[in-house]
C-alpha positions in Angstrom: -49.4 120.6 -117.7 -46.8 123.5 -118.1 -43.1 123.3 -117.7 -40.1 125.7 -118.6 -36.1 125.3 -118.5 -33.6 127.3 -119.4 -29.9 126.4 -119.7 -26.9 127.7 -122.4 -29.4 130.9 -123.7 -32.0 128.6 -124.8 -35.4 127.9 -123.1 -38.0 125.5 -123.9 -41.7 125.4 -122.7 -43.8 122.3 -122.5 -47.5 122.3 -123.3 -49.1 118.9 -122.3 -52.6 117.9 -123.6 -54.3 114.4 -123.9 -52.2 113.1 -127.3 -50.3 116.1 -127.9 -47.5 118.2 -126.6 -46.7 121.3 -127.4 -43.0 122.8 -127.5 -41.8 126.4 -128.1 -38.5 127.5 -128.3 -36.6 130.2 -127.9 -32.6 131.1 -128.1 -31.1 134.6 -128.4 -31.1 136.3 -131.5 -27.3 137.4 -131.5 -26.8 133.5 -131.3 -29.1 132.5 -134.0 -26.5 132.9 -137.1 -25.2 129.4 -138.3 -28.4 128.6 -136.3 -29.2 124.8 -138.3 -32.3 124.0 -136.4 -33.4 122.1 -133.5 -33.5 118.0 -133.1 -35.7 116.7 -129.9 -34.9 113.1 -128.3 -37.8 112.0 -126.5 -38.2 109.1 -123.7 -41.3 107.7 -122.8 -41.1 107.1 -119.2 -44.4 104.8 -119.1 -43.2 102.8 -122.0 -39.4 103.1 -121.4 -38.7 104.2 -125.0 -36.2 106.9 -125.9 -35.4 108.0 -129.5 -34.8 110.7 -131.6 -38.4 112.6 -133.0 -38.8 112.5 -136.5 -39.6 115.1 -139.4 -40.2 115.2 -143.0 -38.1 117.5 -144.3 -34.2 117.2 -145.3 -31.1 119.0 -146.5 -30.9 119.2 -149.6 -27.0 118.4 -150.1 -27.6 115.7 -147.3 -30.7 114.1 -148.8 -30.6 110.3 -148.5 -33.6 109.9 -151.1 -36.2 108.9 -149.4 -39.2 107.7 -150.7 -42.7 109.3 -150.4 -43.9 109.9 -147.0 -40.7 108.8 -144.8 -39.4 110.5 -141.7 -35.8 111.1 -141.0 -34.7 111.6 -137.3 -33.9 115.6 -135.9 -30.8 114.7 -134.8 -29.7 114.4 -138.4 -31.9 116.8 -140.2 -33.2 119.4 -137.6 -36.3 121.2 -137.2 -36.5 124.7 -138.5 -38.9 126.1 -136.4 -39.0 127.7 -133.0 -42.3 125.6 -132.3 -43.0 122.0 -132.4 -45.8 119.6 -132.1 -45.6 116.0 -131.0 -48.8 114.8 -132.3 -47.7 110.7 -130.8 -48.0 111.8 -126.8 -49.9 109.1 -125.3 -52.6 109.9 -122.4 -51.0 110.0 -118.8 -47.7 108.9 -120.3 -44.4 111.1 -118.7 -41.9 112.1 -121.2 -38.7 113.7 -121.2 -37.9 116.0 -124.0 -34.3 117.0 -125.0 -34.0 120.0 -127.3 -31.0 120.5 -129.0 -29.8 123.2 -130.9 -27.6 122.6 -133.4 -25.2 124.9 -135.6 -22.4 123.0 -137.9 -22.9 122.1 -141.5 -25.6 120.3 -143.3 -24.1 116.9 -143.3 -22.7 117.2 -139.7 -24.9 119.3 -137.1 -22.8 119.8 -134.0 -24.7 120.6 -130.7 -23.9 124.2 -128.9 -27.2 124.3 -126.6 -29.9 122.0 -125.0 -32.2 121.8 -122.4 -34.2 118.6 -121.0 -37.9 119.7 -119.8 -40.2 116.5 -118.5 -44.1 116.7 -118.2 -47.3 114.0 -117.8 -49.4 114.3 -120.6 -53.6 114.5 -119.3 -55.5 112.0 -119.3 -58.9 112.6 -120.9 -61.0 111.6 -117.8 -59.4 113.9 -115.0 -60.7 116.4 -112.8 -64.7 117.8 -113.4 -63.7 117.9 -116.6 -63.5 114.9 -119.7 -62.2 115.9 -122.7 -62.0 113.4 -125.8 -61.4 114.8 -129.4 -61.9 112.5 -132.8 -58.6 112.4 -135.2 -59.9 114.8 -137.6 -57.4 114.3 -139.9 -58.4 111.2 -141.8 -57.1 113.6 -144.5 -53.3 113.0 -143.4 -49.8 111.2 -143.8 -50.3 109.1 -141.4 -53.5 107.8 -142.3 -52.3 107.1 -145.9 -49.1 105.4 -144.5 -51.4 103.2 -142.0 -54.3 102.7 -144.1 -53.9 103.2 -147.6 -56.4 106.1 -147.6 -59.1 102.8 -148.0 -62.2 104.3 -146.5 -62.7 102.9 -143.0 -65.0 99.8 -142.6 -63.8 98.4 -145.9 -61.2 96.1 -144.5 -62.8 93.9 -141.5 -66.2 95.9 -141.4 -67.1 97.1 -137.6 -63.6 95.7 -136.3 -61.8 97.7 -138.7 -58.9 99.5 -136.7 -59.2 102.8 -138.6 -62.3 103.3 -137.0 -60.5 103.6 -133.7 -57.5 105.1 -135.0 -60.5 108.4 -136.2 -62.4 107.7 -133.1 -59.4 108.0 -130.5 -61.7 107.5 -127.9 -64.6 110.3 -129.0 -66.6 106.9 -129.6 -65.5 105.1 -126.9 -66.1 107.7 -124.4 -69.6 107.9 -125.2 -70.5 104.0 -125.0 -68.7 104.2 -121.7 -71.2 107.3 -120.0 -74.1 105.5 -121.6 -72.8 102.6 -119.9 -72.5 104.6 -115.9 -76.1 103.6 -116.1 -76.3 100.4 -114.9 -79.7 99.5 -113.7 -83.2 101.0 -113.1 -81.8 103.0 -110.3 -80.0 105.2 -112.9 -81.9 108.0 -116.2 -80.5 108.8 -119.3 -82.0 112.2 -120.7 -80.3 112.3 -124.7 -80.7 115.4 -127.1 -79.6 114.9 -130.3 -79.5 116.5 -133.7 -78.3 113.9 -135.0 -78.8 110.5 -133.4 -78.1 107.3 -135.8 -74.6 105.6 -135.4 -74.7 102.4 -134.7 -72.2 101.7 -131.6 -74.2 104.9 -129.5 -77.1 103.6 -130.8 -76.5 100.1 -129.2 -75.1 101.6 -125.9 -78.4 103.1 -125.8 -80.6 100.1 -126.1 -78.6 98.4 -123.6 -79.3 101.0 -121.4 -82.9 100.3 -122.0 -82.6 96.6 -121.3 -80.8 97.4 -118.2 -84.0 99.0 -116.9 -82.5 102.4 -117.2 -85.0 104.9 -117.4 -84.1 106.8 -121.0 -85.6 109.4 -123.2 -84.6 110.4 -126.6 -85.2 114.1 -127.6 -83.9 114.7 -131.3 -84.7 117.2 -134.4 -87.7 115.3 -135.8 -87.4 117.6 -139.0 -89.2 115.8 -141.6 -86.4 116.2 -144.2 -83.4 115.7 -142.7 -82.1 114.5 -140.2 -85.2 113.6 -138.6 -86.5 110.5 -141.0 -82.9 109.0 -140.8 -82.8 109.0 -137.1 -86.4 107.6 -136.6 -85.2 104.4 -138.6 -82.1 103.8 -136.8 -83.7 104.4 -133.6 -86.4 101.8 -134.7 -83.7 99.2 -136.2 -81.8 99.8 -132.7 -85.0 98.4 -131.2 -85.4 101.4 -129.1 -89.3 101.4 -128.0 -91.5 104.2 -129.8 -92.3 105.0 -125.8 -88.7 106.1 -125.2 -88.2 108.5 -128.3 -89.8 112.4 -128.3 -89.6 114.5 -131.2 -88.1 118.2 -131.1 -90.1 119.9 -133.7 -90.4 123.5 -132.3 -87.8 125.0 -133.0 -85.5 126.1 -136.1 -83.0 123.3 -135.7 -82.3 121.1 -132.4 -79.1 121.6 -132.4 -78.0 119.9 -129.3 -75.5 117.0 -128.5 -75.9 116.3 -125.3 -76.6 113.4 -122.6 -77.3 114.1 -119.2 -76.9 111.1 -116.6 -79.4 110.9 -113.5 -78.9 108.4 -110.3 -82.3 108.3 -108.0 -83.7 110.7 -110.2 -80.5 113.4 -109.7 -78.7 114.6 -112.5 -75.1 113.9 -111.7 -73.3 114.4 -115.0 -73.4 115.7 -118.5 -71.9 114.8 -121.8 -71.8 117.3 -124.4 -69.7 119.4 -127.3 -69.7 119.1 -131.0 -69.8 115.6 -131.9 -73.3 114.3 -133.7 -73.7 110.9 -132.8 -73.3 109.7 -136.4 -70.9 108.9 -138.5 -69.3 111.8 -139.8 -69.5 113.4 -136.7 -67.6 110.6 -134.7 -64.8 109.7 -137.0 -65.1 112.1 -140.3 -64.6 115.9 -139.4 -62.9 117.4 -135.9 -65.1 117.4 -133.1 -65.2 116.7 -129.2 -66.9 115.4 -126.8 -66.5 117.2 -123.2 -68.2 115.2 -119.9 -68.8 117.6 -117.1 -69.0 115.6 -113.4 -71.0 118.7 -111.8 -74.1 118.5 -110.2 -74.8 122.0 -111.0 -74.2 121.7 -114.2 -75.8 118.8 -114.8 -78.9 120.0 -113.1 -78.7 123.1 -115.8 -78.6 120.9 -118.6 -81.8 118.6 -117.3 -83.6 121.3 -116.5 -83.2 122.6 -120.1 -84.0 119.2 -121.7 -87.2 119.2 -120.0 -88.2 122.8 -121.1 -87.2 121.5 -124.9 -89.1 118.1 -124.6 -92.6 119.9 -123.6 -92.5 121.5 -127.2 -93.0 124.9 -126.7 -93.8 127.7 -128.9 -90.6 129.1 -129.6 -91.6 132.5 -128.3 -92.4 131.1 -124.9 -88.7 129.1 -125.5 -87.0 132.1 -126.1 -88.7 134.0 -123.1 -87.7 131.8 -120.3 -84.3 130.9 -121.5 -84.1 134.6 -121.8 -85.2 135.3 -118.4 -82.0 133.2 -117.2 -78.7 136.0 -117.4 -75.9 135.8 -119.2 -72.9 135.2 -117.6 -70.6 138.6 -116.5 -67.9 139.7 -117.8 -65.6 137.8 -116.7 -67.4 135.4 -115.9 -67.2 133.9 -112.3 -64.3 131.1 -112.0 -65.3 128.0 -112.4 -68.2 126.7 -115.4 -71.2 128.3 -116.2 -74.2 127.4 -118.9 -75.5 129.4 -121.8 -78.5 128.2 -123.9 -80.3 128.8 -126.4 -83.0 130.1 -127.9 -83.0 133.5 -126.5 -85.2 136.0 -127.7 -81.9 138.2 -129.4 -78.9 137.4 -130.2 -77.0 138.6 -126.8 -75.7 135.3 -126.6 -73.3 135.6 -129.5 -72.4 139.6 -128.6 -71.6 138.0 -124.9 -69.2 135.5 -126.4 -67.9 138.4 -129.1 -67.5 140.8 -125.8 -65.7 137.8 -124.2 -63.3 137.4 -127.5 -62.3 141.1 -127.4 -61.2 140.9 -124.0 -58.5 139.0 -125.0 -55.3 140.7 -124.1 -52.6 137.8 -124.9 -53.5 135.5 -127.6 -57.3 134.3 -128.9 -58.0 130.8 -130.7 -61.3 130.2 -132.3 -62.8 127.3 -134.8 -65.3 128.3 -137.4 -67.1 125.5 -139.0 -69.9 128.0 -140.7 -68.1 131.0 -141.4 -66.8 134.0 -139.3 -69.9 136.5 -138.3 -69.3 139.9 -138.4 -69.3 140.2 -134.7 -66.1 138.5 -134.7 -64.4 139.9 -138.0 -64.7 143.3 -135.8 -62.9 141.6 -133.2 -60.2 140.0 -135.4 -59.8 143.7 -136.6 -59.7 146.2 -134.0 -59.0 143.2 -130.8 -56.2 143.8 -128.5 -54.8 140.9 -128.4 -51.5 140.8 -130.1 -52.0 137.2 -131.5 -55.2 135.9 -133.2 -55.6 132.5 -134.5 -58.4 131.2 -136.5 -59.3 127.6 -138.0 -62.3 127.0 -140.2 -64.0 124.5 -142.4 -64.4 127.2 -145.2 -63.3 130.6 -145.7 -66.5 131.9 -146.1 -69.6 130.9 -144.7 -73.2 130.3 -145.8 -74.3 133.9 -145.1 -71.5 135.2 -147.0 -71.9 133.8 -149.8 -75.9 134.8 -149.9 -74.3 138.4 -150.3 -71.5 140.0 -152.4 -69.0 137.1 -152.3 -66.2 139.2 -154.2 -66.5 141.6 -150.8 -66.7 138.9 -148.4 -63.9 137.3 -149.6 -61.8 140.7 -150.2 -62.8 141.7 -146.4 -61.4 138.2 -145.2 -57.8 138.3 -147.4 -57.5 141.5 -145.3 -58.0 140.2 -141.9 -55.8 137.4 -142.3 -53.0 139.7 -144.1 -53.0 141.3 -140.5 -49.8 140.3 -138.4 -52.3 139.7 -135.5 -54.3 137.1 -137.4 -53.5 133.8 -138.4 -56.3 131.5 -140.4 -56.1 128.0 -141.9 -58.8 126.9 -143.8 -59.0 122.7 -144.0 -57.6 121.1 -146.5 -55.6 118.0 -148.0 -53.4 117.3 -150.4 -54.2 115.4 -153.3 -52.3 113.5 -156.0 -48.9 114.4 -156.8 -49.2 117.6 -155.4 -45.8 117.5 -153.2 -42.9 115.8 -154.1 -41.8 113.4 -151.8 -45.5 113.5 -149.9 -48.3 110.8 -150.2 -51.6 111.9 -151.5 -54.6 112.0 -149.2 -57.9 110.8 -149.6 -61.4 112.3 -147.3 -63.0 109.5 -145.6 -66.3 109.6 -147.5 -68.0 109.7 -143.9 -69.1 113.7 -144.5 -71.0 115.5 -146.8 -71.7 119.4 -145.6 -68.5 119.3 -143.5 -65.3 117.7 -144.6 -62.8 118.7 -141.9 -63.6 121.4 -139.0 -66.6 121.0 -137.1 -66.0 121.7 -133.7 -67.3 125.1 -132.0 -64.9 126.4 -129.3 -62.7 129.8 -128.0 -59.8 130.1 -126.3 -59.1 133.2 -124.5 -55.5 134.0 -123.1 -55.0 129.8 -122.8 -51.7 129.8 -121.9 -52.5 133.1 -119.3 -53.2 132.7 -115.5 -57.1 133.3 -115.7 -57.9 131.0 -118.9 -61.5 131.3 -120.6 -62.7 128.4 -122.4 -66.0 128.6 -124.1 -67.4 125.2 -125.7 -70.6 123.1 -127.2 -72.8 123.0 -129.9 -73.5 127.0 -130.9 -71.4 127.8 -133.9 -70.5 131.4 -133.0 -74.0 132.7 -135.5 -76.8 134.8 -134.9 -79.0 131.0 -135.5 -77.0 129.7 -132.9 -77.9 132.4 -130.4 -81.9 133.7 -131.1 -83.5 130.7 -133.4 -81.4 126.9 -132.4 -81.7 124.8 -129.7 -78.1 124.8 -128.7 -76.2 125.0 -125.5 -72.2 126.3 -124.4 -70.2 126.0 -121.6 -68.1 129.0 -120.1 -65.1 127.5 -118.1 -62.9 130.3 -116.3 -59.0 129.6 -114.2 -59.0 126.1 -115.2 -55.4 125.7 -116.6 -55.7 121.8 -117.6 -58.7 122.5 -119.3 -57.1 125.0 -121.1 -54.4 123.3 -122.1 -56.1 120.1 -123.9 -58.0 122.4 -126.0 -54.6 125.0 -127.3 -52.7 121.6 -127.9 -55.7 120.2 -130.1 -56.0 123.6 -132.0 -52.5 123.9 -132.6 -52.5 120.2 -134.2 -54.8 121.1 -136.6 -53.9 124.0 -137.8 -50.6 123.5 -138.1 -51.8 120.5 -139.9 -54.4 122.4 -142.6 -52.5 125.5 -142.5 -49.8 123.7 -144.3 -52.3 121.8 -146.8 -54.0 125.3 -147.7 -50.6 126.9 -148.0 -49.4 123.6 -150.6 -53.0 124.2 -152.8 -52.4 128.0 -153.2 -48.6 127.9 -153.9 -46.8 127.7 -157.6 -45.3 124.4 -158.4 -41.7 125.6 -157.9 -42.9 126.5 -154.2 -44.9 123.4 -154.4 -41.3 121.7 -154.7 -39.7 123.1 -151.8 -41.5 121.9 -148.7 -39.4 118.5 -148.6 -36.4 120.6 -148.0 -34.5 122.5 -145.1 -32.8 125.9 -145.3 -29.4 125.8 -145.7 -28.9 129.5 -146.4 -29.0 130.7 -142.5 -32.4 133.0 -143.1 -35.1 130.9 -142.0 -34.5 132.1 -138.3 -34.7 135.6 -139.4 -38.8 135.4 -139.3 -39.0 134.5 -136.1 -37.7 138.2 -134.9 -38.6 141.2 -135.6 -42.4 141.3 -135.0 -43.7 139.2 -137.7 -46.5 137.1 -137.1 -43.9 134.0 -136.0 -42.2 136.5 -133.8 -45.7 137.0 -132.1 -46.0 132.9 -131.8 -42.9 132.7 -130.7 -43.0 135.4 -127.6 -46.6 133.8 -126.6 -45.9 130.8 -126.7 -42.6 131.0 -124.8 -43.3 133.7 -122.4 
């Protein structure tokens, strides 16, 4: 959901996803001197709750000295930002945001402008379309302040509550479409990469003493991960009779569960999230249901192809056979899947990218490929945002690291581009911050792991492309993987910009604290009070750019 106001020069534009909503501001530029930031008051409608929205940062001849990791409300020391994130929304709850802008002095802000703007945050389950993304920041303030940065399970075991404060319904939502099949009336058709947590694994077997027809297709690689999820299949007491191995192929890739009732697909779950561990509550992922019967008759029809074994040349052939989507592709969702015999898959979704003409958003758990570095350097979009696990990925660093690494510092120095690379921050690093501990859930991938693009999101013709396929030439022409294309779907859309912008904003600040010099390092607890930190936001710098977009 989208709303804009205007009143007294300065306009505000909500951005409502699932547990996040977005705010971008904008007032005059001729206004902006003795500008001292902007303090939101926001009431909960559902809950009846109204209160000022908090920060971290302070004046620094107003500082009350407060200790590591507290908040101070905007009304008293305002944001200084023309963008804001309120990472607290609750699902389907209504709020009414009140932006001020405040000019004055440091130790007494005095309003001159403000604007009220009210929206319904989604709920995950809405539409044909679920969407349900993990925390992904076990890494964070707020799970030091909650949790102590104790690795989940070790207080209370399974009933823990930081395992459903990293879940935030990714888990749940599984359990729950295993749990649509309620009898023998009902299928279950699962392909997994990796397939051993413990709650899916239960909602599984249930499913099986329900009567509900199930099959298991997973990577039965004999190193990893296909020893680890024979056992937990077998200490689930899932029957050998239910489980087929995918051995074919370079890696089955896929996370996916299509749904069947009297034998007809009716639903599919699928995205990024491994059903393990890590890829439930330790690195960013999501899980997105589809209720199509189109779709879900795609996805059926490609687990049966995969669970016959075939030769991979005879794979790649008849997936191959099946066209791409056009560009643009048709409104409404499409399928893509893989193996094909080349990889036109990933110069389809690199086409698609380039066509951006207002503002691109991609996640790269593996690496950028070059496909996409030419599209970061030659696209038209004017703004070109990037989040990935690592800088560089596996194939870069087979080759001449010192060039890959020189060729990405001069991408992202672009004004188009902005990257954040994950990150935390640990020990003493900031004053007045808490240090931050990993999980310990994840080994290869400690923070981004989810595989999405978002192309002119905020536009009237949004392109969302999802699922399993990390944007790679494996992905396209040796994985089992699968995608979905969703055109004009504004909701859609919308949960996925909100989620992107949390997390970068929240590792492009981390990545910024473990590059910069200590006396930089010392700054971030403090506001401006010098009247220049509005200045970047004009001009066409790169927070000009976010500005304009994200307001416009």
């Amino acid at each position: 959901m989208r709303r804009k106001h205007t009143s007294q020069g300065l306009a505000v534009r909500a951005i409502a996803g699932t547990h996040a909503v977005l705010l971008a501001m904008d007032y005059p530029e001729a206004r902006c001197p003795g500008l001292l930031g902007f303090g939101i008051h926001r009431t909960d409608h559902t809950e009846e709750e109204a209160y000022w929205l908090s920060g971290t940062k302070v004046f620094p001849s107003a500082n009350p000295g407060l200790a590591p990791g507290s908040q101070v409300p905007t009304r008293d020391h305002p944001i200084q930002d023309f963008s804001w994130g309120d990472y607290s929304a609750k699902p389907g709850h209504t709020y009414t945001y009140r932006v001020v802008a405040f000019k004055g002095t440091p130790g007494a802000p005095v309003p001159v402008a403000q604007v009220k703007v009210k929206v319904t945050a989604e709920s995950p389950a809405g539409g044909d379309h679920d969407i349900y993304f993990n925390r992904g920041t076990g890494a964070s303030q707020a799970y030091a302040r909650r949790f102590g940065n104790r690795k989940p399970g070790a207080f209370g075991g399974a009933a823990d509550p930081a395992w459903t404060w990293l879940s935030r319904g990714c888990a749940e939502s599984i359990s729950d479409f295993v749990a649509r099949a309620a009898d023998s009336s009902w299928g279950l058709r699962v392909a997994a990469y990796e397939l051993h947590e413990e709650r899916v694994l239960a909602a599984l077997a249930a499913a099986v003493g329900r009567g509900v027809d199930v099959l298991i297709l997973h990577d039965a690689d004999k190193t990893s991960p296909g020893p680890q999820n024979r056992a937990a299949l077998a200490a689930a007491g899932i029957p050998d009779a239910r489980i087929l191995d995918r051995r074919t192929s370079a890696i089955s890739h896929n996370k996916a569960i299509v749904l069947l009732h009297e034998g007809e697909p009716c639903a599919v779950l699928t995205g990024s999230t491994n059903f393990s561990l890590s890829g439930i509550y330790g690195h960013a992922n999501a899980v997105h249901i589809v209720e199509d019967r189109a779709v879900a008759r795609a996805y059926l029809d490609y687990w049966t192809a995969l669970a016959a074994n075939p030769a991979p040349k005879d794979l790649k052939a008849a997936l191959s056979a099946t066209p791409l989507p056009p560009l643009p592709p048709n409104p409404g969702t499409v399928t893509v899947f893989s193996p094909r015999r080349q990889a036109d898959a990933l110069d389809y979704y690199a086409a698609l990218a380039g066509r951006a003409s207002g503002a691109l958003f991609m996640t790269f758990a593996f690496g950028m490929h070059d496909r996409f570095k030419a599209v970061y350097a030659t696209g038209k979009a004017p703004l070109r945002y990037a989040l990935f696990e690592k800088l560089l990925g596996p194939a870069d660093r087979q080759g001449d690291t010192d060039a890959a690494m020189s060729e990405m510092i001069r991408l992202r120095r672009m004004v188009e581009n902005r990257f954040a690379v994950g990150a935390r921050i640990p020990g003493d690093l900031l004053d007045g911050w808490l240090h931050e501990s990993l999980t310990g859930l994840s080994r290869n991938v400690q923070y981004i792991h989810t595989k999405y693009m978002l192309i002119d999101p905020l536009g009237d013709d949004p392109i969302v492309v999802v699922g399993s396929a990390n944007f790679s030439k494996a992905s396209s022409d040796a994985n089992d993987e699968n995608m979905l294309v969703i055109r004009d779907n504004g909701r859609v859309a919308d949960v996925y910009l909100t989620e992107f912008m949390r997390l970068w904003e929240h590792f492009a600040f981390r990545e910024w604290a473990g590059r910069a010099n200590a006396e930089d390092r010392a700054k971030p607890r403090f506001l401006d009070e010098t009247d220049r930190w509005w200045q970047r936001h004009f001009g066409g710098s790169a927070l000009s750019r976010h500005r304009e977009y994200f307001i416009s």
